[in-house]
C-alpha positions in Angstrom: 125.3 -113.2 -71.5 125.7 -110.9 -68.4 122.2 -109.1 -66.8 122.7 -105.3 -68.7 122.3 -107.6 -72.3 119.8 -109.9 -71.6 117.8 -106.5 -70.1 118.7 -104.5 -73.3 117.3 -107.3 -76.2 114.2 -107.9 -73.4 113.6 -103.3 -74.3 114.3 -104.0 -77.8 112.3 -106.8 -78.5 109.7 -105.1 -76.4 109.7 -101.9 -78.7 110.1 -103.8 -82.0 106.9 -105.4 -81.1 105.1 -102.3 -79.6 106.0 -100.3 -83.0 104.7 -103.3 -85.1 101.3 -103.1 -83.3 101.3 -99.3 -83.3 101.5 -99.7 -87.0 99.1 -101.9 -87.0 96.2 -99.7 -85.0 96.7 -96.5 -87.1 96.2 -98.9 -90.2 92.8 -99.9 -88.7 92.2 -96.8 -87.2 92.6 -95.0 -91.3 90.5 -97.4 -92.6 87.9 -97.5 -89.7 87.8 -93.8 -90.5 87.4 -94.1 -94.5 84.8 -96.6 -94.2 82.4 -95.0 -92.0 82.6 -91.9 -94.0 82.2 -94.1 -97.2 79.1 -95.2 -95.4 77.8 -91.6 -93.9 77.6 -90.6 -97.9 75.6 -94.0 -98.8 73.4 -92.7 -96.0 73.1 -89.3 -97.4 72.0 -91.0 -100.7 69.9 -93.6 -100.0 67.7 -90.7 -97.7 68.1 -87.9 -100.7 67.1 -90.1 -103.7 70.3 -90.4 -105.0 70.1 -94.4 -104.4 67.3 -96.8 -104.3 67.2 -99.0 -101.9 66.2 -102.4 -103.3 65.2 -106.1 -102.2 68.5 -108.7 -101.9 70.1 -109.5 -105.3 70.3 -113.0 -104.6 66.8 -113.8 -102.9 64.3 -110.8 -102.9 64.0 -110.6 -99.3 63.0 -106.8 -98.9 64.7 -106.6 -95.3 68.4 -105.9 -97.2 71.5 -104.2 -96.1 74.3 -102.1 -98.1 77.1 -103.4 -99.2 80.2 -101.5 -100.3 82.1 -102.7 -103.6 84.5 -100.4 -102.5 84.7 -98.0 -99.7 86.4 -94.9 -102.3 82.9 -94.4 -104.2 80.4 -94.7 -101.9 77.7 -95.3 -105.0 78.9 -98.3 -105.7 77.1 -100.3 -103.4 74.5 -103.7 -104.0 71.8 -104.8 -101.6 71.4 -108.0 -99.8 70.0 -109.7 -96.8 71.4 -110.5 -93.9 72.3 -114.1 -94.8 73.5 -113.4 -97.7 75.8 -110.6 -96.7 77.4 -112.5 -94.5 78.1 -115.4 -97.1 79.6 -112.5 -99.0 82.1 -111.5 -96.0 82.6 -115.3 -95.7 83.4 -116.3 -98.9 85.0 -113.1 -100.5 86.8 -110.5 -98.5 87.8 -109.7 -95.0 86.1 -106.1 -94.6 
């Protein structure tokens, strides 16, 4: 293979692997997005009313955080502690 190939598949591997990962950030960067506004309206809820905050579903510890069900209705949302959220994360899903 003379030097003008090998250079051309080095540019074309280099781009088919630079799109890939491009794809890859505006994924993440969508989903970043639609959580944290999924969150913002929790927020909004939890300080007008709208939600009660409650004590962890599995232990009762009264220090519990939100967790989304899913991140398109921001209502849907249980409570847990800290140890027990991450168990969730661990066991259950990636997000």
């Amino acid at each position: 293979m003379d030097l003008a190939a090998q250079l051309q598949e080095q540019n074309d591997r280099y781009w088919r692997v630079r799109i890939r990962v491009m794809d890859t950030q505006k994924k993440l960067r969508i989903t970043r997005i639609a959580k944290n506004r999924c969150r913002q309206a929790t927020n909004l809820m939890i300080a007008n009313g709208s939600i009660v905050k409650t004590a962890c579903e599995k232990c009762g510890d009264e220090k519990s955080q939100t967790h989304h069900l899913d991140y398109e209705n921001p209502e849907k949302v249980i409570f847990l502690c800290q140890k027990h959220h991450r168990e969730w994360h661990n066991t259950h899903d990636i997000h």
